[in-house]
ChimeraX commands (.cxc) that place a marker at each C-alpha (Angstrom):
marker #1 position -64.50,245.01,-10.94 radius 0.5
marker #1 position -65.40,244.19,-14.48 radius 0.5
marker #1 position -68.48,245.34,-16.36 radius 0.5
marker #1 position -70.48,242.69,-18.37 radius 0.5
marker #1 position -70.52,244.39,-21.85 radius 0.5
marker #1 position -73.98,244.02,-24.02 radius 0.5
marker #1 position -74.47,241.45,-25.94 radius 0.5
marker #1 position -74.88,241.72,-29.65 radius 0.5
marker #1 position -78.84,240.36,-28.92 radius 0.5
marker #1 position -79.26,243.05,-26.42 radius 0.5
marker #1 position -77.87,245.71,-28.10 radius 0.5
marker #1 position -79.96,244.95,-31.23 radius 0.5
marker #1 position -83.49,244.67,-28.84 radius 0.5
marker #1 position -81.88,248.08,-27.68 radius 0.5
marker #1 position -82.04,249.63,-31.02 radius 0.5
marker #1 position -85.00,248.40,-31.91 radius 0.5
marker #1 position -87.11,249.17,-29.04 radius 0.5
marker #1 position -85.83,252.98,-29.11 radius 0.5
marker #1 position -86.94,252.73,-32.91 radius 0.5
marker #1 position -90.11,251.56,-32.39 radius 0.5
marker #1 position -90.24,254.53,-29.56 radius 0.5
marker #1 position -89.31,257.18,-31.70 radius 0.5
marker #1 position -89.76,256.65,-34.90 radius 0.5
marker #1 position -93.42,257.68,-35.63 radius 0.5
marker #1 position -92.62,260.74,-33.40 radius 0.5
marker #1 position -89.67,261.43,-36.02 radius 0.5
marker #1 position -92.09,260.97,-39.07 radius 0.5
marker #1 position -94.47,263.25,-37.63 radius 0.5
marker #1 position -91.89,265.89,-36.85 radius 0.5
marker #1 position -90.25,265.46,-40.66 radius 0.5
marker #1 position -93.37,265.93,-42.55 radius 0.5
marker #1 position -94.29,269.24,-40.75 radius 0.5
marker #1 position -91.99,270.77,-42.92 radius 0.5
marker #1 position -93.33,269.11,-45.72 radius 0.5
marker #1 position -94.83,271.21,-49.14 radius 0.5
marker #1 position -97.88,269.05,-49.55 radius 0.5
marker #1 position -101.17,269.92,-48.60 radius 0.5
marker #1 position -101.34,266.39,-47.20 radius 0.5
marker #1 position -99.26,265.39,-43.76 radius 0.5
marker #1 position -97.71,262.33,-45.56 radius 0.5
marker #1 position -95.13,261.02,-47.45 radius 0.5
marker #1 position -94.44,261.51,-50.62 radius 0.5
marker #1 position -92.04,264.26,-49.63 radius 0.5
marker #1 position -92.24,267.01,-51.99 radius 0.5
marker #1 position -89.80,269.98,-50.16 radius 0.5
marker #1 position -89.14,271.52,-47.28 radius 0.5
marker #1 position -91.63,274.47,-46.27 radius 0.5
marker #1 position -92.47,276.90,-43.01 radius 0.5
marker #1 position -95.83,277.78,-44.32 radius 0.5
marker #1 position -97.19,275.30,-42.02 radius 0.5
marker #1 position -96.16,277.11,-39.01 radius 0.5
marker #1 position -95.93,280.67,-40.18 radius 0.5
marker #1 position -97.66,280.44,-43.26 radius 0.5
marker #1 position -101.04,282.75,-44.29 radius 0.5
marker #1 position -102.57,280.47,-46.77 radius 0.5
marker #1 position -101.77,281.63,-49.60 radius 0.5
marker #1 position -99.86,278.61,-50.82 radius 0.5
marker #1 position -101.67,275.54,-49.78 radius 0.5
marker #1 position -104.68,277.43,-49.35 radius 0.5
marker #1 position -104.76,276.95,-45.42 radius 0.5
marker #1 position -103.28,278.79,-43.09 radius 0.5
marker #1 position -100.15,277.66,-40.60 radius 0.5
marker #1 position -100.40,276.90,-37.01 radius 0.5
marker #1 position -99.21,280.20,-35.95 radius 0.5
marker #1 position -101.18,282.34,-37.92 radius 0.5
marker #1 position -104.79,280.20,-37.89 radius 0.5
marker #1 position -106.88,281.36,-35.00 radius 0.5
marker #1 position -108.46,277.65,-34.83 radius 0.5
marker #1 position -105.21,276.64,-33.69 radius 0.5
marker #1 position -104.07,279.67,-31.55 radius 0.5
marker #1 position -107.42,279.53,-29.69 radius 0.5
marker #1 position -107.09,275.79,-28.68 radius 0.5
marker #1 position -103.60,276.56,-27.79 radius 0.5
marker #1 position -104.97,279.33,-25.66 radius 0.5
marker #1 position -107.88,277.36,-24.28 radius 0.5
marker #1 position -105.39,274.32,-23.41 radius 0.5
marker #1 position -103.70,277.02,-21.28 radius 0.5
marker #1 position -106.79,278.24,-19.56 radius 0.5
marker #1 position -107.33,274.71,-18.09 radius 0.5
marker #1 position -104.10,273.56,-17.44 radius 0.5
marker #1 position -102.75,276.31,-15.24 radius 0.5
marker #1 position -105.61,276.55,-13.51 radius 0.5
marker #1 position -105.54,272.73,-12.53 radius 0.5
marker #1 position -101.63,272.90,-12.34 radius 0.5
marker #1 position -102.32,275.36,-9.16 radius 0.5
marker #1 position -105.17,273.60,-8.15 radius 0.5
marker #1 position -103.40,270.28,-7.72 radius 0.5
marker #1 position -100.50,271.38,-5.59 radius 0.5
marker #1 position -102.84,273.31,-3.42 radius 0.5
marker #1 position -104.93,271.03,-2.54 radius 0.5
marker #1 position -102.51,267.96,-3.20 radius 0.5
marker #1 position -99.80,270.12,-0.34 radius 0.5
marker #1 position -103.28,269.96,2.12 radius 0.5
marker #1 position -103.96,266.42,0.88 radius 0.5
marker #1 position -100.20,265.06,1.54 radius 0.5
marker #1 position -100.21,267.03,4.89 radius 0.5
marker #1 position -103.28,265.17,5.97 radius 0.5
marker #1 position -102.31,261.56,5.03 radius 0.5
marker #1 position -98.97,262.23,6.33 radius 0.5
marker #1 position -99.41,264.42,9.52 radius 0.5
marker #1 position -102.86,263.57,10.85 radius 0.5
marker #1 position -103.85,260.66,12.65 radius 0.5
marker #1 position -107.61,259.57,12.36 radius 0.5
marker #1 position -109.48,256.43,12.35 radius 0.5
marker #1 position -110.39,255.00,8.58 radius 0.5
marker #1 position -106.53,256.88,7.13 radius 0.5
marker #1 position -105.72,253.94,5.45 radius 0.5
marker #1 position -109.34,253.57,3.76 radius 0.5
marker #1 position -109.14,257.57,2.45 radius 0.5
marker #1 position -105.94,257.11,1.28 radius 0.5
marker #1 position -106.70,253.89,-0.89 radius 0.5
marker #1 position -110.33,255.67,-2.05 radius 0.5
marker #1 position -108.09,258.52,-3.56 radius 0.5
marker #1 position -107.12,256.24,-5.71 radius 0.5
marker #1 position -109.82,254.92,-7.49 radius 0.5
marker #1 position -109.79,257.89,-9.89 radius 0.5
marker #1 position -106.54,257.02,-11.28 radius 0.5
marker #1 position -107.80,253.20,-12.26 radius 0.5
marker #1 position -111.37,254.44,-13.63 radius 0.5
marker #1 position -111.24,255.04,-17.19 radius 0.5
marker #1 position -111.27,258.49,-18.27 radius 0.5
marker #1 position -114.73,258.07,-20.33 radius 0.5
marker #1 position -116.40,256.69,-17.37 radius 0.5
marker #1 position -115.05,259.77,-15.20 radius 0.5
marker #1 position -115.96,261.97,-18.07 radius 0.5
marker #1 position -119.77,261.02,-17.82 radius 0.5
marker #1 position -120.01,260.94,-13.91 radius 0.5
marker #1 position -119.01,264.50,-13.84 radius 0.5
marker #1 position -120.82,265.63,-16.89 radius 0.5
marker #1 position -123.85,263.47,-15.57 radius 0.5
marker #1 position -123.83,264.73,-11.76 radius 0.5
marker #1 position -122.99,268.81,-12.61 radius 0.5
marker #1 position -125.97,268.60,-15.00 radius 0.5
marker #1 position -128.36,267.68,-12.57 radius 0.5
marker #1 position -126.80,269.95,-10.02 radius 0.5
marker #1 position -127.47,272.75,-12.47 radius 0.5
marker #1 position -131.00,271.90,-12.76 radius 0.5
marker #1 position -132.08,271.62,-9.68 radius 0.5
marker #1 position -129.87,274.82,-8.20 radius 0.5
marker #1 position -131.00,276.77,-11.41 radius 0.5
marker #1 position -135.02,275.65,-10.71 radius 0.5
marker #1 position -134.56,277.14,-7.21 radius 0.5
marker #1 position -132.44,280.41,-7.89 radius 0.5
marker #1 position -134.35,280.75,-11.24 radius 0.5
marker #1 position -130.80,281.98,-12.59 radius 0.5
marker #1 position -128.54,280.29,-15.71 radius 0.5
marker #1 position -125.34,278.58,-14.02 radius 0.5
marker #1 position -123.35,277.53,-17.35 radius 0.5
marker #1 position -120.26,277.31,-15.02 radius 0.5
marker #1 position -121.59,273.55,-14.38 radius 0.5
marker #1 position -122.45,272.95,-17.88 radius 0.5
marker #1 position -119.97,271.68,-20.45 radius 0.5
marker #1 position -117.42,274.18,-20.62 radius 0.5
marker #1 position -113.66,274.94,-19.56 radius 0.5
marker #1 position -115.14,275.11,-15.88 radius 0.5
marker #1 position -116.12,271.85,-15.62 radius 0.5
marker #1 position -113.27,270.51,-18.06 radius 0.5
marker #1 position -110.83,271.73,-15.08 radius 0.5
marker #1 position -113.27,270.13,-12.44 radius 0.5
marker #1 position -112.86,266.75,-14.57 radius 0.5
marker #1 position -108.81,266.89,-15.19 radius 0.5
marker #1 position -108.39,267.77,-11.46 radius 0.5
marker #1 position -110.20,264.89,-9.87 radius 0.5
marker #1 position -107.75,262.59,-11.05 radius 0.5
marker #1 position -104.60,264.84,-11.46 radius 0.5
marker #1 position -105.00,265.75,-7.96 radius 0.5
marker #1 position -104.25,262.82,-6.79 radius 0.5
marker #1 position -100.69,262.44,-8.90 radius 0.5
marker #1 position -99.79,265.61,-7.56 radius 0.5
marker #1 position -100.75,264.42,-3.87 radius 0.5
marker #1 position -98.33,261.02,-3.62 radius 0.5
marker #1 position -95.61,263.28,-5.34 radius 0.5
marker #1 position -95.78,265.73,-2.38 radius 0.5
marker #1 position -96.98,262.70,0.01 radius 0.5
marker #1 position -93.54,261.03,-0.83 radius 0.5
marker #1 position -91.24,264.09,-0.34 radius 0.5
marker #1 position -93.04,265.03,3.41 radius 0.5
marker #1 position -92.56,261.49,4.42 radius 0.5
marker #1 position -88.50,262.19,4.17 radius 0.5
marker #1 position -88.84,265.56,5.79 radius 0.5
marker #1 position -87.00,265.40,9.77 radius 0.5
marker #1 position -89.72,267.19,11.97 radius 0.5
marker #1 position -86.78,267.74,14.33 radius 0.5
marker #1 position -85.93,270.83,12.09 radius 0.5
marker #1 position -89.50,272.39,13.34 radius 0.5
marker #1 position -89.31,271.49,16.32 radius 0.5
marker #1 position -85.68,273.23,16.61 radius 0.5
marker #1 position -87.22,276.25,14.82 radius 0.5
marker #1 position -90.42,276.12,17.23 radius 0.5
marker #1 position -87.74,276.27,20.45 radius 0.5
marker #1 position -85.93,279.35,18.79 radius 0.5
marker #1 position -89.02,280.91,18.84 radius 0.5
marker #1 position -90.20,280.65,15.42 radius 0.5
marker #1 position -93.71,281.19,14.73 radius 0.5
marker #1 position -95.71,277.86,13.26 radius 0.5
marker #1 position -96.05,280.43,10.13 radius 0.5
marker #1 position -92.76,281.28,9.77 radius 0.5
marker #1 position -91.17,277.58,9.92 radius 0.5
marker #1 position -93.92,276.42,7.93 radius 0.5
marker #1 position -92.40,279.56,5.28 radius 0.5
marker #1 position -88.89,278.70,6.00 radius 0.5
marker #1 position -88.12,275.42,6.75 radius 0.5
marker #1 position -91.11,272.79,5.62 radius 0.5
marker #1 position -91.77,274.83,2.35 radius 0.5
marker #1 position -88.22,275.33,0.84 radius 0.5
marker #1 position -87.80,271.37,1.36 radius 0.5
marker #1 position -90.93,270.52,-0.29 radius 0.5
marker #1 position -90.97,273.13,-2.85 radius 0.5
marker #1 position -88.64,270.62,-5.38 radius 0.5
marker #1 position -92.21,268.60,-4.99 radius 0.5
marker #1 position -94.25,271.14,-5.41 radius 0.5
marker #1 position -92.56,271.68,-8.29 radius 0.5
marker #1 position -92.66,268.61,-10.06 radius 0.5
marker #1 position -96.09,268.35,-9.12 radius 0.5
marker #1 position -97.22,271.83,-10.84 radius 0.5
marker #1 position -95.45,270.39,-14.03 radius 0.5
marker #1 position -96.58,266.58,-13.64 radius 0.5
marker #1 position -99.93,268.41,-13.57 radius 0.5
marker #1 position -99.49,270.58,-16.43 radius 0.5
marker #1 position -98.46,267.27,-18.73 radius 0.5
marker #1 position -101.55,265.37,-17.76 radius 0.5
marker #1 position -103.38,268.74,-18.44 radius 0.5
marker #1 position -102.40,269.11,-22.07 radius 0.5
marker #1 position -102.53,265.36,-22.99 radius 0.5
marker #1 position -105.78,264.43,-21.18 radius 0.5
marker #1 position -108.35,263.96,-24.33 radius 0.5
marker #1 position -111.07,261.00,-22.66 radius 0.5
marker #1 position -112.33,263.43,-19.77 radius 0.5
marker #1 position -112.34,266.26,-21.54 radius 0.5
marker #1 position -113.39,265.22,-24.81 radius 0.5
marker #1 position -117.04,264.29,-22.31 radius 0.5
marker #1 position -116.86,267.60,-20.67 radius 0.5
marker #1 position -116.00,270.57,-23.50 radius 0.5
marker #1 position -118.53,272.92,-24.76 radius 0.5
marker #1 position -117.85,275.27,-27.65 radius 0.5
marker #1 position -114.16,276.23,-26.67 radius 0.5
marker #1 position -112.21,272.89,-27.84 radius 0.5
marker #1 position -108.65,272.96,-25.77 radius 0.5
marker #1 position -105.75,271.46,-28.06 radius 0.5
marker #1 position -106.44,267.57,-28.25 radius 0.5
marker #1 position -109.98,267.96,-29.33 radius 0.5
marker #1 position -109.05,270.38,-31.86 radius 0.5
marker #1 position -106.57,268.22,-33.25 radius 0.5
marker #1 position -108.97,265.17,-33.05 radius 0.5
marker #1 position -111.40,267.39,-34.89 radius 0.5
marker #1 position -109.47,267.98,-37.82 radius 0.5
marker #1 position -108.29,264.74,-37.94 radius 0.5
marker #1 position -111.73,263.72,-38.48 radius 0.5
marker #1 position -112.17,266.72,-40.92 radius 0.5
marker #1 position -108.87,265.58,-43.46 radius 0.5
marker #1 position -105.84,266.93,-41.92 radius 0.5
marker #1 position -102.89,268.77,-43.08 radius 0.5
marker #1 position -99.36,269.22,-41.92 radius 0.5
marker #1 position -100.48,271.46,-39.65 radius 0.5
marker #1 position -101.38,268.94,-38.04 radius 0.5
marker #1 position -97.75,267.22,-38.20 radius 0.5
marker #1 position -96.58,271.24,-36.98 radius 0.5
marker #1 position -99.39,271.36,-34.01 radius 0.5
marker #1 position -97.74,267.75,-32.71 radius 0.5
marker #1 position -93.72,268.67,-32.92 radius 0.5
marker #1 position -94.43,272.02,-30.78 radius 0.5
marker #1 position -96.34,270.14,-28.24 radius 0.5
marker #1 position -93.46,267.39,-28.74 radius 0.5
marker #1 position -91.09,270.44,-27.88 radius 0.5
marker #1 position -92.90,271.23,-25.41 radius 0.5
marker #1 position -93.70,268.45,-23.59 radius 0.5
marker #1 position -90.32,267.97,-24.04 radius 0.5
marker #1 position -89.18,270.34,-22.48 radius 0.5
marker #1 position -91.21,270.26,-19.49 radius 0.5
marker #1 position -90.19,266.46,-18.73 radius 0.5
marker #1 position -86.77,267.46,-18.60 radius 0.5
marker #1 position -87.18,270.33,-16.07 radius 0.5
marker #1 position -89.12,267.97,-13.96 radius 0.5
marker #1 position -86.48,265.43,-14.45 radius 0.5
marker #1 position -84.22,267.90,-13.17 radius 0.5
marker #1 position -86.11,269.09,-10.55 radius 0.5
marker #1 position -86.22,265.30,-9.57 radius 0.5
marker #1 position -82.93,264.78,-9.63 radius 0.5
marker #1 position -82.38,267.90,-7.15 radius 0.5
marker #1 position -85.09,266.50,-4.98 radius 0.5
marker #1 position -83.17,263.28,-4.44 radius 0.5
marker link #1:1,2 radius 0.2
marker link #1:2,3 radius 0.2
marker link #1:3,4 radius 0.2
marker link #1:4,5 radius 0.2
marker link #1:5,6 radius 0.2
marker link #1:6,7 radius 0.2
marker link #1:7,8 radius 0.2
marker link #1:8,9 radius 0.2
marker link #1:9,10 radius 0.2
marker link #1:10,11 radius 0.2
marker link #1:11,12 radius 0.2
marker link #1:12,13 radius 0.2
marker link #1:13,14 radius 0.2
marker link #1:14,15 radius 0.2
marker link #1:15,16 radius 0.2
marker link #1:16,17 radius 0.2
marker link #1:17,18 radius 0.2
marker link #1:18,19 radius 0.2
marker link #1:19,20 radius 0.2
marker link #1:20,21 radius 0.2
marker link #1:21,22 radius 0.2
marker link #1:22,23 radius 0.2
marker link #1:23,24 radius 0.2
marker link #1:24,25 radius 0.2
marker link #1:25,26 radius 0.2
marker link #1:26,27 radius 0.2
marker link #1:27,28 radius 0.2
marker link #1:28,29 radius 0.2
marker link #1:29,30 radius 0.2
marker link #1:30,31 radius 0.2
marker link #1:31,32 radius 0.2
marker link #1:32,33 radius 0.2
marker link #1:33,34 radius 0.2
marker link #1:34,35 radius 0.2
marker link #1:35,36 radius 0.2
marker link #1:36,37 radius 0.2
marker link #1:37,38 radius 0.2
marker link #1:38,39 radius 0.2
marker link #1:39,40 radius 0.2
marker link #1:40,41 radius 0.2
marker link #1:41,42 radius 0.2
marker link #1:42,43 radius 0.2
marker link #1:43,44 radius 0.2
marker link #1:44,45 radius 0.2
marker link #1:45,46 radius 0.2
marker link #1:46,47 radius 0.2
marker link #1:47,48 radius 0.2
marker link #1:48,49 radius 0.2
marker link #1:49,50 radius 0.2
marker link #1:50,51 radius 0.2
marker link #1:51,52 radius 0.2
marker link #1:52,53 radius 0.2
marker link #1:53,54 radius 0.2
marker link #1:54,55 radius 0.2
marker link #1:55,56 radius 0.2
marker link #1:56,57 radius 0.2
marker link #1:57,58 radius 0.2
marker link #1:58,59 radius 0.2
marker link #1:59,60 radius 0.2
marker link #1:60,61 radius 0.2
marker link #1:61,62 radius 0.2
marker link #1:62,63 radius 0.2
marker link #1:63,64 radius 0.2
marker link #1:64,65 radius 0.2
marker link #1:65,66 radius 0.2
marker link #1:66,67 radius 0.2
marker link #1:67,68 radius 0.2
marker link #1:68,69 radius 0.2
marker link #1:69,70 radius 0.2
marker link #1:70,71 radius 0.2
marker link #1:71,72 radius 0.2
marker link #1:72,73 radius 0.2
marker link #1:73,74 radius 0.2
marker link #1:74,75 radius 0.2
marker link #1:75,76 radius 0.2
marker link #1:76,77 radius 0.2
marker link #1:77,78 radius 0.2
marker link #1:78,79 radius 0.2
marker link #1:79,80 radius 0.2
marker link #1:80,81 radius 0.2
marker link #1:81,82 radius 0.2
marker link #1:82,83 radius 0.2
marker link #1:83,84 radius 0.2
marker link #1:84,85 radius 0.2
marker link #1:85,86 radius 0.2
marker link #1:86,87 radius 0.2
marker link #1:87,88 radius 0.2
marker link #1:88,89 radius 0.2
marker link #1:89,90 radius 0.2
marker link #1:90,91 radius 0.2
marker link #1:91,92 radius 0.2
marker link #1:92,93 radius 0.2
marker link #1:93,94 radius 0.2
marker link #1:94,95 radius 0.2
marker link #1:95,96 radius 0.2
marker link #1:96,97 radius 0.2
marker link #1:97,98 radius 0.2
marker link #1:98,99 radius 0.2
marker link #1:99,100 radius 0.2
marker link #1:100,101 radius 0.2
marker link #1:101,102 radius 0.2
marker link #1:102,103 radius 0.2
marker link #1:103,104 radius 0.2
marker link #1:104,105 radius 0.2
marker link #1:105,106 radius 0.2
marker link #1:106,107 radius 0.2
marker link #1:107,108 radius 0.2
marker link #1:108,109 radius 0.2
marker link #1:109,110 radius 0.2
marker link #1:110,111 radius 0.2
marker link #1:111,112 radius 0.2
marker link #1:112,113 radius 0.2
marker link #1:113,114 radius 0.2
marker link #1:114,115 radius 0.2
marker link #1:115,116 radius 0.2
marker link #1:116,117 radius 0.2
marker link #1:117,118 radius 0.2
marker link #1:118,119 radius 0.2
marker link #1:119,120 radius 0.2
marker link #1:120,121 radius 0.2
marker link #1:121,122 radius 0.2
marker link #1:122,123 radius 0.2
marker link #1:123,124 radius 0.2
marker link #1:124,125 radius 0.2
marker link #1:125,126 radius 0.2
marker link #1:126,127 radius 0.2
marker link #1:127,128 radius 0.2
marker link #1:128,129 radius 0.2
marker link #1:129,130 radius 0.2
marker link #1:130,131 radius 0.2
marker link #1:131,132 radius 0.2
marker link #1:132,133 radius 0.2
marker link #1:133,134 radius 0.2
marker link #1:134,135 radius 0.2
marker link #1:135,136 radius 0.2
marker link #1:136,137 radius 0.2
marker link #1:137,138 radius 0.2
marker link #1:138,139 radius 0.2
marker link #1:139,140 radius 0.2
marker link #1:140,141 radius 0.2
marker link #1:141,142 radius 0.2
marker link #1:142,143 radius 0.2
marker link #1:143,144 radius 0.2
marker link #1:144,145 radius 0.2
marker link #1:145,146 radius 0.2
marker link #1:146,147 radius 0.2
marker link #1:147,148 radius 0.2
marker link #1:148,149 radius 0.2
marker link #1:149,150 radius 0.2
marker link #1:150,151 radius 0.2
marker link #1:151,152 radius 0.2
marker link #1:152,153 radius 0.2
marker link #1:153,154 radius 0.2
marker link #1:154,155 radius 0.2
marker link #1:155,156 radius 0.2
marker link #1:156,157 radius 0.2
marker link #1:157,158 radius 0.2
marker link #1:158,159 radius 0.2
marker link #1:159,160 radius 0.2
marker link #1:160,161 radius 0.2
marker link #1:161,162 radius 0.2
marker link #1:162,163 radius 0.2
marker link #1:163,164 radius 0.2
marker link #1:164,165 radius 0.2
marker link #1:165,166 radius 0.2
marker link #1:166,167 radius 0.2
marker link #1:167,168 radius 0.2
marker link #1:168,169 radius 0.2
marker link #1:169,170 radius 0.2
marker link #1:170,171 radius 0.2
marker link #1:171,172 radius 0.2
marker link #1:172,173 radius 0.2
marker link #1:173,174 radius 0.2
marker link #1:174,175 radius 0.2
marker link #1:175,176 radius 0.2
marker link #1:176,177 radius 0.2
marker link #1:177,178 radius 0.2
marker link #1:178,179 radius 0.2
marker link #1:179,180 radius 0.2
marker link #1:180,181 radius 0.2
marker link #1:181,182 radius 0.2
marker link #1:182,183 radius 0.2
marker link #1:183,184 radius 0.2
marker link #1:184,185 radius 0.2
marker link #1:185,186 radius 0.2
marker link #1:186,187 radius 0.2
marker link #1:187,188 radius 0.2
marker link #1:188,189 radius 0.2
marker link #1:189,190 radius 0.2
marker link #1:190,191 radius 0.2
marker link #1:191,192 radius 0.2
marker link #1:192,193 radius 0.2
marker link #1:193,194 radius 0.2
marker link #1:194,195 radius 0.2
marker link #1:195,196 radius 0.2
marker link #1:196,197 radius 0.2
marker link #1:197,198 radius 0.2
marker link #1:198,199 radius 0.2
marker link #1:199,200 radius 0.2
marker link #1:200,201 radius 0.2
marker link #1:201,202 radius 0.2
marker link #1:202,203 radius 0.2
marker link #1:203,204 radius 0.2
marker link #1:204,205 radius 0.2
marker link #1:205,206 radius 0.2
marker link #1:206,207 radius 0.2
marker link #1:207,208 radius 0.2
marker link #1:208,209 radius 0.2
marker link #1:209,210 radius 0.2
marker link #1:210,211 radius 0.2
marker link #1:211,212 radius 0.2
marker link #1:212,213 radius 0.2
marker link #1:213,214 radius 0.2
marker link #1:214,215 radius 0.2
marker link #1:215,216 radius 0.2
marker link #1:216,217 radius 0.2
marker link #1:217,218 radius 0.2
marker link #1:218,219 radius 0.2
marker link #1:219,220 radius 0.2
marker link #1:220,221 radius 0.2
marker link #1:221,222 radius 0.2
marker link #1:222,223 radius 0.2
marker link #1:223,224 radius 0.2
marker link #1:224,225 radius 0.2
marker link #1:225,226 radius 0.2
marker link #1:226,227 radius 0.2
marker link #1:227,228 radius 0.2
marker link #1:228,229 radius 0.2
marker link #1:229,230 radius 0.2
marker link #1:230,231 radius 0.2
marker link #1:231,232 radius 0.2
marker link #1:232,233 radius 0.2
marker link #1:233,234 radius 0.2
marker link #1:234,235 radius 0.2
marker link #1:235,236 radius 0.2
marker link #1:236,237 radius 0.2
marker link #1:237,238 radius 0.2
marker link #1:238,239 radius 0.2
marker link #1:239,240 radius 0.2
marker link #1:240,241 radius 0.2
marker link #1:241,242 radius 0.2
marker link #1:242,243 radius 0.2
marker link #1:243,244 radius 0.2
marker link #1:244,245 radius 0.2
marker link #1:245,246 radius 0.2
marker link #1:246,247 radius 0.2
marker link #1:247,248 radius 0.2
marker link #1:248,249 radius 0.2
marker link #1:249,250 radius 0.2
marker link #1:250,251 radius 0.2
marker link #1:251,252 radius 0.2
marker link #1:252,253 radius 0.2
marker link #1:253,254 radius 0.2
marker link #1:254,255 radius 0.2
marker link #1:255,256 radius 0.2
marker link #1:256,257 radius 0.2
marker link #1:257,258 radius 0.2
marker link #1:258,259 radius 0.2
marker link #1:259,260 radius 0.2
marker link #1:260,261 radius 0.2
marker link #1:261,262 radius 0.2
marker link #1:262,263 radius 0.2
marker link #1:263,264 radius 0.2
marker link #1:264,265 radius 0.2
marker link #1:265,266 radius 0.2
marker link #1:266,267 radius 0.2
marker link #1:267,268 radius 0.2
marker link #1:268,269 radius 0.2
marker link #1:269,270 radius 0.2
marker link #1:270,271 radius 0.2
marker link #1:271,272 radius 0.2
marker link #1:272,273 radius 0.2
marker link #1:273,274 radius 0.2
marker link #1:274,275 radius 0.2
marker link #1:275,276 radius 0.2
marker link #1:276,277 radius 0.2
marker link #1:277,278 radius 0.2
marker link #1:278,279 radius 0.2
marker link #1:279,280 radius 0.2
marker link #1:280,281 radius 0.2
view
């Protein structure tokens, strides 16, 4: 059987697409190691100081050692793992549900899940910000007590991510429980096996490639999500409002050294869940 090889026009559209892909991703990561106090070209030498560095030659410190930075590092991870659990909790019950139960208006529930997904972030910012607001006025009228978990704050910033995150995580462990054989329980429940103990050692370890991917799918959105939680954040900015910040302020390389480690990162956890992926198939 004989391949059809590329043609020059396609592998030219090739090239350039991946350029067009890549390229300002490249830039970016270049001029973090730049020795200008400004995160563009001209290029003037290659430096650390905006990673590592104190200050003491540009004046400002590097990522690493400026606690603006560190704490919306630190605040990005104080929402995201907390949704990343959150979302395959509830999206395991979820998928279980739509895929298990049978009740009149399924179909209906299962289409309304996805609404979050198509309404744009800055709308869902609002509604939540809007509807937790009045909650806390009316709840703190009646207890006569301050609730500022349900005003803007990482609280309600995880509220926000996870009403539309949940539902990613929820078709990715939807799809892998539709393959599942229930014969396998139902050999386990004639050995004798407790509902507990198949549901621990035969539905789990097959959906746990899902569960998985889901906890990292959710962890992406997480870190990347600036619409919703750019409506919802108080006084402790997580990393994409930071970075919008200082944009807004007149940035420098750090800037350029903020976006290659969450390039790396990112990175990085793509290709586990690619992996994980691949296993799952």
């Amino acid at each position: 059987m004989t391949m059809n090889r590329p043609s020059i026009a396609w592998k030219i559209y090739i090239a350039a697409f991946y350029i067009f892909l890549f390229a300002p991703l490249l830039v970016v990561a270049i001029f973090a190691f730049n020795a200008s106090p400004f995160p563009s070209p001209p290029w003037r030498g290659f430096t650390l100081e905006w990673f590592t560095g104190t200050g003491a030659v540009f004046g400002k410190p590097g990522v690493l050692a400026d606690p603006i930075w560190l704490d919306s590092i630190g605040n990005s991870f104080k929402v995201a793992v907390p949704v990343a659990l959150l979302a395959v909790l509830l999206g395991t019950v979820n998928a279980w549900v739509l895929e298990r139960a049978e009740f009149r208006g399924k179909t209906f529930l299962a289409m309304m899940m996805l609404w979050p997904l198509v309404i744009p972030g800055v709308v869902l910012g609002i509604s939540i910000l809007a509807f937790f607001s009045r909650l806390a006025n009316g709840l703190e009228e009646w207890l006569q007590t301050d609730l500022d978990f349900l005003r803007p704050g990482l609280t309600l910033v995880i509220l926000g991510q996870l009403s539309f995150i949940l539902t990613i995580s929820t078709l990715i462990i939807a799809a892998r429980l539709r393959k599942f054989d229930r014969s396998l329980e139902e050999a386990a429940f004639d050995l004798g096996a407790s509902r507990a103990r198949v549901l621990r050692t035969v539905t789990l370890p097959f959906l746990s490639p899902a569960l998985i991917g889901a906890g990292l799918v959710a962890l992406l959105m997480s870190f990347e999500n600036f619409n919703t939680t750019l409506m919802l954040v108080g006084s402790d900015a997580p990393l994409p409002i930071t970075m919008y910040g200082q944009m807004r302020e007149g940035a420098t390389p750090a800037i350029n050294a903020v976006s290659l480690l969450l390039m790396l990162g990112v990175g990085g956890i793509a290709s586990v869940f690619a992996l994980t992926s691949k296993a799952e198939r």
